[in-house]
C-alpha positions in Angstrom: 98.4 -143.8 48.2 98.5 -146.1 45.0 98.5 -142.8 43.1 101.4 -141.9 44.6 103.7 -145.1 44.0 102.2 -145.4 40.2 103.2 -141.5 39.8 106.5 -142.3 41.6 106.8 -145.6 38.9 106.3 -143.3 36.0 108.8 -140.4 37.1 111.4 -143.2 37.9 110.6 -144.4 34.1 111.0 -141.1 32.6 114.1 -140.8 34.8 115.9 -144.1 33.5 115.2 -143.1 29.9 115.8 -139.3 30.2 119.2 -140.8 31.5 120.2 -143.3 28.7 118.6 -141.8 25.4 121.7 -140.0 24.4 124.2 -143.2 25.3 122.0 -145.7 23.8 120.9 -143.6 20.4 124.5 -143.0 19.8 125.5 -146.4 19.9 122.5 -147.7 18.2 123.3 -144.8 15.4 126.9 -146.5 15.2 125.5 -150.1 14.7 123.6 -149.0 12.2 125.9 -146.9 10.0 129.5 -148.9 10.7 130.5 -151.4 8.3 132.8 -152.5 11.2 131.6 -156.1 13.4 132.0 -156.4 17.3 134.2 -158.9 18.6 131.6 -161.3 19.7 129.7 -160.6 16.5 132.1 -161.7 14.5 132.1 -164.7 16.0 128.2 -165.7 15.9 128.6 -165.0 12.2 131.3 -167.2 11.3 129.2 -170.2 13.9 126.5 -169.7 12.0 127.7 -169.0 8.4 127.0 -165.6 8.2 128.5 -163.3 6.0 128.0 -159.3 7.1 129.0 -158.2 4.4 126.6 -159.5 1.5 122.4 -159.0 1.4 120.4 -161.7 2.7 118.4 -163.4 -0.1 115.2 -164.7 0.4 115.9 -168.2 0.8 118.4 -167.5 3.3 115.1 -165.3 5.1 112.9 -168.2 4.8 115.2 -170.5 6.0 116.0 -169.4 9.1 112.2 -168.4 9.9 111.3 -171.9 9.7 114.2 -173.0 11.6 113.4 -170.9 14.2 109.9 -171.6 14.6 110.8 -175.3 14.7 113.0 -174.6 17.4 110.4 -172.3 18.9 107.8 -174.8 18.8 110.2 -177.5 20.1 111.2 -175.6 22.7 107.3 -174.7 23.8 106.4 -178.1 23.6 109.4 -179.4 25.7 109.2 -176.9 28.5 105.1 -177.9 28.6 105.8 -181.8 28.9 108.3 -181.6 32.1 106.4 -178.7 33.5 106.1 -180.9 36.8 110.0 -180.8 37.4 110.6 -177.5 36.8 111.3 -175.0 39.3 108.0 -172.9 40.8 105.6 -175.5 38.5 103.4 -174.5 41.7 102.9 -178.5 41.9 100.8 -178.3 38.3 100.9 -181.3 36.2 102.2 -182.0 32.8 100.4 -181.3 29.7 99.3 -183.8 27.8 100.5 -184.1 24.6 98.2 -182.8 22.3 97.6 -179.5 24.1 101.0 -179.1 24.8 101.8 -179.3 21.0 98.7 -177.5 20.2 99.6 -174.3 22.5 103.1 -174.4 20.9 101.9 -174.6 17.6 99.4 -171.4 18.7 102.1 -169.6 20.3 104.4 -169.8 17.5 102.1 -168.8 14.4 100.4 -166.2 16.3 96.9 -168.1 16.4 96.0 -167.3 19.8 
């Protein structure tokens, strides 16, 4: 019987993508290839300072990888020390510091 529903899964899988390659290449192929921005791209860009038009040098790069493995790691961490008062916590307790900066730290470089 499991054989059945994991056969089932799969066809239902091929299904969905059979359904949505054509759609979604295209409008990937357009994303890639336009030199026009969406609406709400053009937006995020000018929040954040971006300019579409010009390369990205390799400060620029390096910059916002560390920013966003501070936030990253800020984030983790935070999320880890009020794990108590979140919702579904399952009644588990807060991690204690160390760890909880430890496991954010791992997460984040990839030093599982």
């Amino acid at each position: 019987m499991v054989y059945i529903y994991a056969i089932l899964a799969f066809a239902l899988v091929a299904a969905i993508l059979a359904a949505i390659y054509k759609p979604l290449g295209d409008y990937m192929y357009n994303v890639f290839t336009s030199d026009k921005d969406l609406f709400f791209e053009k937006w995020i860009y000018k929040i954040i300072g971006v300019d579409s038009k010009k390369e990205q040098t390799w400060k620029a790069y390096l910059r916002g990888i560390l920013a966003f493995s501070l936030l990253s790691v800020l984030v983790l961490y935070l999320l880890q020390r009020v794990q108590q008062w979140l919702p579904y916590s399952l009644g588990m307790k807060n991690v204690s510091p160390a760890l909880a900066f430890n496991t954010a730290a791992s997460f984040v470089t990839n030093t599982n």
